[in-house]
N, C-alpha and C positions, 0 to 999 in steps of 0.2 A: 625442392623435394617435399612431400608428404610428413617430414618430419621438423619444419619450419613453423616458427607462429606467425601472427597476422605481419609481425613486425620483421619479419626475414629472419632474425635469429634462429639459432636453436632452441626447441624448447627445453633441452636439459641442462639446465647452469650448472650441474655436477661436473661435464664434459669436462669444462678444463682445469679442475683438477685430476678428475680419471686419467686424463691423457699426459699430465706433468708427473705420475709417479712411475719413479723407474721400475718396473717389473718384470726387466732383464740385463743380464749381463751385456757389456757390450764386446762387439763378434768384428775384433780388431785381430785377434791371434788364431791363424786356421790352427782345427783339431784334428787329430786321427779320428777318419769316418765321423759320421753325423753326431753329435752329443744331444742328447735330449728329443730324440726324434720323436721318441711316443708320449711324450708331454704330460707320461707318469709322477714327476715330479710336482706336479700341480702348478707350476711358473714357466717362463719361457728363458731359461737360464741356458746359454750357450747361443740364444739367437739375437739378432735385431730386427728393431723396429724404424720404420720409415714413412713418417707419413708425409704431407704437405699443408694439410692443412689445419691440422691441430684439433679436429673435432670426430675422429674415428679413433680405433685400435685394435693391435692383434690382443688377444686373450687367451689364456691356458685356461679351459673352462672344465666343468663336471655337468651332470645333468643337462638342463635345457636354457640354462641362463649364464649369464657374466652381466659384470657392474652396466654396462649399457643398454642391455635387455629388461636390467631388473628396471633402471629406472625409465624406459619407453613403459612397463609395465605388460610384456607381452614376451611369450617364453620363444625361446629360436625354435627352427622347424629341425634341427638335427641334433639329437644325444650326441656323441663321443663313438663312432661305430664300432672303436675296438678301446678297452680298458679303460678305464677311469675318468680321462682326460682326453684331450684334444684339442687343437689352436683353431679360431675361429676371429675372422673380423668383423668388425660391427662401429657403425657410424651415425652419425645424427644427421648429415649434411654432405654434400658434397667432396668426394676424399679420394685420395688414392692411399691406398695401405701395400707396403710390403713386406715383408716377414722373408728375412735374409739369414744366411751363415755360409760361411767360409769353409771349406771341406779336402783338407789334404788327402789327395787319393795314392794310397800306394802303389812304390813303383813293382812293372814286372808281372804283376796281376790282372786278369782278366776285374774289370768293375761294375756292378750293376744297382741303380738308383732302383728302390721302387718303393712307394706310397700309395694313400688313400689320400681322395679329396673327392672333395663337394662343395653344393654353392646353391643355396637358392636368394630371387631375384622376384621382386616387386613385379617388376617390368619385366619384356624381352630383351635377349642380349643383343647388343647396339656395338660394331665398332667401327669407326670414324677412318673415312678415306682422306690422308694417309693416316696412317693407325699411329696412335701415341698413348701412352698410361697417364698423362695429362687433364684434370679435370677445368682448366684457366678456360674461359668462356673466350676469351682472344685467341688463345691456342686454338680450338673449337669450332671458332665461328660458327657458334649455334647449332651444331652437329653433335648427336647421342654419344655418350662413350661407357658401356656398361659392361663391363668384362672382367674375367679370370682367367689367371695364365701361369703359368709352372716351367723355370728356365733355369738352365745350366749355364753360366754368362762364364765368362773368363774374370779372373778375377780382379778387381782394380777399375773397370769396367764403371761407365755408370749407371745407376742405379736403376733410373729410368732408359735406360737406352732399348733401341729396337732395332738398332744395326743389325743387322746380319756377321759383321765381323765380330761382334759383342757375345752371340749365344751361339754355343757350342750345342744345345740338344735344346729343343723345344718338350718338353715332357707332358703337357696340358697345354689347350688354348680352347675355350668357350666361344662356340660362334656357332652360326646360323643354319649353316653350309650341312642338308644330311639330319639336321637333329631339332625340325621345325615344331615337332610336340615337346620336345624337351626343354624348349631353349630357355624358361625363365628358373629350372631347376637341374639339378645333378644328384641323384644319389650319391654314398659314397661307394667309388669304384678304384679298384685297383689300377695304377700306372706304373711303368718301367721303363728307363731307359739303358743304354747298355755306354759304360763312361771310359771301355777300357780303352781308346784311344788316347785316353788323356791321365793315363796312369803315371803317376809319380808327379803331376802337378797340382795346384792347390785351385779350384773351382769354387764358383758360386752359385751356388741355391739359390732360386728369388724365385716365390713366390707373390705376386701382385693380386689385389682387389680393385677394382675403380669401377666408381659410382655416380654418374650427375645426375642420375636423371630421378633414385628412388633407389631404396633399401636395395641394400647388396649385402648378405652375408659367406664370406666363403672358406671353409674352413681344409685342413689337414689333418694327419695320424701317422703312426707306423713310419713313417722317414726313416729309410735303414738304406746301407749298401751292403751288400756281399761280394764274395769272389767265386763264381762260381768254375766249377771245370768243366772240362768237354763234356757234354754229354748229362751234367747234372742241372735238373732243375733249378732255378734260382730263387732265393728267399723271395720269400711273399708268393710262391706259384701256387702253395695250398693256404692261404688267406683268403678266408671269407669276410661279410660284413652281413647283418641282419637290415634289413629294411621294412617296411611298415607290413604290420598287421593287421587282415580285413578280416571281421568274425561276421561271422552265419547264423543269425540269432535266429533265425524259423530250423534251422538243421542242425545245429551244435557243432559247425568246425568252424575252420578257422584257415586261411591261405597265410602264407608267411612269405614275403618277396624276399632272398637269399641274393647278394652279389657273390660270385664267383671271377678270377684272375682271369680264367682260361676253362677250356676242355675237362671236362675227368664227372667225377660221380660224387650228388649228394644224397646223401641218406639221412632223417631223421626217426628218432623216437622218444617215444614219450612212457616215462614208468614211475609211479610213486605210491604212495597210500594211498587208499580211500577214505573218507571221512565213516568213522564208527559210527554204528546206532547209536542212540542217545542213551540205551539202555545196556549199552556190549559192557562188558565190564573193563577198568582202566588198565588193570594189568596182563591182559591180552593185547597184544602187540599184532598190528596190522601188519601184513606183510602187504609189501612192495608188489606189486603187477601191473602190466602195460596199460596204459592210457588211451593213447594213440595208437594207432594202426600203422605198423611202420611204412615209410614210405621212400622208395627210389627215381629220383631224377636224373637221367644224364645230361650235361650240357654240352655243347658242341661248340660253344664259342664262349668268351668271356662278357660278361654281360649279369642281368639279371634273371633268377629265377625262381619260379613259385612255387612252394609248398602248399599240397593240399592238405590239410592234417584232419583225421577223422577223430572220432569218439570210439574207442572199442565198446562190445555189448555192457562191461561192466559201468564203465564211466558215462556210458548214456543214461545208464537207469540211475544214478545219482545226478546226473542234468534234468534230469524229468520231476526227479525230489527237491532238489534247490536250487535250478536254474543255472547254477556255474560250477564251475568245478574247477582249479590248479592246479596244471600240469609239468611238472618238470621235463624242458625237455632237450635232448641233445641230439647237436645235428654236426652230421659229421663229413668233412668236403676230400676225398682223392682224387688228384692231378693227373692226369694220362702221364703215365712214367715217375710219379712221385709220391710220396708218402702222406698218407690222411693225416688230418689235424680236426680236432674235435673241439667245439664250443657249447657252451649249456646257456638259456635262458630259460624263466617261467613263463608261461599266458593261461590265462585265464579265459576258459570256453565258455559260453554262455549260450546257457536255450531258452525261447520267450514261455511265459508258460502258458494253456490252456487258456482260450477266451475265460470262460466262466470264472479260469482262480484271478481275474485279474481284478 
């Protein structure tokens, strides 16, 4: 891998102690429903860890780094899509990483898994005819093995198994098949599986990483189940995630890529102060007025989608004065049959200014 020195090792001798510190409970006693799924806790407390080779790991991360990232010296390509935190793997060498817990599903209830995940990858995703989570170059015989996978196994099961009798629901699998621009990344996008066949038994969550060939990071969020009834939408149907922002420095907007679960309607807006004259006086209080130009997207399918967000007349003529401007803005997602859910982020629009002021 790319992250080898001349001498085969790793180049980061932190590795192994990073990966000697216990930084989760261990996930011996199944719990009611998922513990720790939105990995607001800041640790991975309710899950395990499984590696093979001792020089990767999962991490309960914030911002764009954890202990592996910091010391490669280069930030991950994904924040935390929802709240604070989020679990992410990350390796120096060749690994397979899984991130497991045990999950008693109540009896007599309809059950429903659903999550966020993402992954982005060095390379394209590679998987090895016959398929294993194995990175042993004998296993292999010289055959790519570069995948993410999301499985509902039976419990007791082994770790790495790909039996068919082993997993109950397939939830995620990264491959080639359909998603040939995609394949060396994933935003984060909502998944579900429906668990009630297996109500009142205790299941297992496995999430896997593996990587021979080049960087693999692949992370998690949001882990929740519900019960839903006939006819009711299921948690996570109005869960969004934000995805990257392209700005329009010759026009003053800004496209915002929105993941959405499914079907239904998003709206954004944007509304805050304007920056005073330098000469207004300080105890005149700016009132609040729109920003953005509100804006409606319908989606039809679950997937991603783009915001185009404008500049209203006022906020442009302070882009034309100082080139940027801070926009508070809230964008809000209804589910065909279900209820909106609202989330806020800032950006910052920017206009280039005039040749001559340059």
């Amino acid at each position: 891998m790319g992250l080898t020195g001349s001498s085969g090792r790793p180049t980061l001798f932190a590795v192994a102690a990073l990966v000697g510190v216990a930084l989760l409970l261990p996930g011996g006693a199944a719990a009611a429903g998922v513990v720790n799924g939105d990995f607001e806790t800041g640790n991975l407390n309710g899950w395990s860890v499984y590696r093979t080779q001792g020089v990767g790991e999962w991490f309960a991360y914030t911002g764009t780094s954890e202990l592996i990232a910091k010391e490669r010296g280069k930030a991950l390509p994904q924040a935390p899509p929802q709240g604070a935190y989020a679990a992410i793997s990350d390796q120096v060498a060749p690994e397979t990483l899984i991130l497991s817990q045990e999950i008693a599903l109540e009896p007599g209830l309809s059950q429903r898994l659903s999550l966020l995940a993402f992954y982005n990858s060095e390379v394209p995703i590679a998987i090895p005819a016959p398929d294993t989570l194995s990175v042993d170059s004998e296993v292999l015989g010289g055959a790519a093995n570069q995948q993410f996978r999301i499985d509902v196994m039976r419990a007791g099961s082994p770790l790495e198994s790909l039996d068919p009798a082993d997993i109950l629901a397939t939830v995620y699998r990264s491959e080639l098949k359909g998603r040939p621009k995609d394949s060396k990344s994933m935003a984060p996008t909502w998944f579900s599986a429906d668990l009630s066949a297996f109500a009142g038994q205790t299941v297992r969550l496995r999430i896997a990483a593996v990587a021979n060939q080049e960087l693999l990071t692949a992370g998690v969020d949001a882990v929740s189940i519900d019960h839903p009834r006939p006819g009711q939408p299921p948690l996570g149907s109005n869960r969004f995630s934000f995805g990257k922002l392209k700005l329009n420095r010759a026009k003053g907007t800004a496209t915002l890529a929105v993941t959405v679960p499914g079907p239904g309607r998003l709206q954004a807006k944007g509304a805050g102060a304007l920056p005073r004259a330098p000469k207004a006086k300080a105890s005149r209080a700016a009132k609040p007025q729109a920003l953005i130009k509100p804006v409606t997207v319908n989606a039809a399918k679950p997937g991603t989608v783009k915001l185009t967000l404008k500049p209203t007349a006022p906020a442009l003529k302070v882009l034309r004065q100082a080139h940027k401007l801070q926009v508070p803005l809230k964008v809000t997602f209804t589910p065909a049959g279900g209820s909106p859910r609202m989330q806020a982020r800032s950006l910052v629009l920017k206009l280039k200014p005039p040749p001559h002021h340059r």
